[in-house]
C-alpha positions as CSV (number, residue, x, y, z in Angstrom):
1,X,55.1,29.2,9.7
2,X,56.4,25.5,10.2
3,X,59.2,27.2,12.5
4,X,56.3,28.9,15.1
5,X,54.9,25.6,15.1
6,X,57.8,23.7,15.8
7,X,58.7,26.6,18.3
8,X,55.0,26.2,20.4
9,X,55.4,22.6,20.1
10,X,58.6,22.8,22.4
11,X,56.5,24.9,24.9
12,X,53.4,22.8,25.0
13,X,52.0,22.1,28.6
14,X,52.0,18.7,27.8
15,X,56.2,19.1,27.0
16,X,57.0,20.9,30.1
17,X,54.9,18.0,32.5
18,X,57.1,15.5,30.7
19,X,60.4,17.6,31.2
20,X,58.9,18.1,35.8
21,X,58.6,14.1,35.5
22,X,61.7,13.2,34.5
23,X,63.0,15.6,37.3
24,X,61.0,14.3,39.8
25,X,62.3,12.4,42.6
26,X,62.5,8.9,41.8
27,X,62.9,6.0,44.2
28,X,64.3,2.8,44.0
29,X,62.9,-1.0,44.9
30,X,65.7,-1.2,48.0
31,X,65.6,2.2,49.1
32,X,63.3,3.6,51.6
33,X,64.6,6.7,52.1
34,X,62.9,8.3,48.7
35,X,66.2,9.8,48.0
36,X,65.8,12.2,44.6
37,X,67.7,11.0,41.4
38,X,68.9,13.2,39.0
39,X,70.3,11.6,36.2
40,X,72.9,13.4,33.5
41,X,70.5,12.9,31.0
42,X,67.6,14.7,32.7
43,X,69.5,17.2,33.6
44,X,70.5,18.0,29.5
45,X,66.9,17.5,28.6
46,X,66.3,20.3,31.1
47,X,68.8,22.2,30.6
48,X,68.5,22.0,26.5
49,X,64.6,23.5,26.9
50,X,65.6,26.3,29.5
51,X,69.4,27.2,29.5
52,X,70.7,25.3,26.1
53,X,74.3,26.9,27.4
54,X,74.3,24.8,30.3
55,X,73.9,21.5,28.7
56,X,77.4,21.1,27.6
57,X,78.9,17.9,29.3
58,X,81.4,19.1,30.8
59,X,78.6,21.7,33.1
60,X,76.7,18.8,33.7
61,X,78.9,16.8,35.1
62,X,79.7,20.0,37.0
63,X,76.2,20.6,38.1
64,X,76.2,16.9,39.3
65,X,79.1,17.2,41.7
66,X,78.6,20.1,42.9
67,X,75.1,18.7,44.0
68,X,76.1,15.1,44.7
69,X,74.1,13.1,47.0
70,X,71.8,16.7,47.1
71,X,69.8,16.6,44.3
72,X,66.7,17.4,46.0
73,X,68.0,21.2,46.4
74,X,69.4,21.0,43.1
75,X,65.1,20.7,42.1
76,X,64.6,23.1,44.2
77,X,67.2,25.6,42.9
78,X,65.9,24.8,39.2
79,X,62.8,25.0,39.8
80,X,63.2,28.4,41.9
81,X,65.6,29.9,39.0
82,X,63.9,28.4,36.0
83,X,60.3,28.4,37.1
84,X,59.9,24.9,36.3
């Protein structure tokens, strides 16, 4: 029973809000362009909830360059293939 619990407990509403946060585009003090961030370790933390094989390192970093200096259709494309 403690393992269902532990299982809803990683699918709580409040869970998946933190896990869109931490995606969401982040902007900083001297830049005005709002310019999405996507860090390496948001992308795990996502990537450990919906698609655990995807969080190796070595995809991340992957992921990342593949993306660079795009990351707002990297949200999209998440958010389009994960529903998140």
């Amino acid at each position: 029973m403690e393992a269902a619990a532990q299982a809803r407990a990683n699918t709580t509403p409040e869970l998946l809000a933190r896990q869109r946060r931490a995606l969401k585009p982040t902007t900083g003090a001297q830049d005005t362009t709002n310019a999405v961030v996507v860090t390496e370790a948001s992308l795990r933390a996502f990537y450990e909830q919906h698609n655990p094989a995807n969080a190796a390192p070595d995809r991340l970093k992957t992921v990342l360059q593949h993306y660079d200096g795009r990351h707002d259709a990297l949200l999209r494309h998440l958010s389009k293939r994960y529903g998140a």
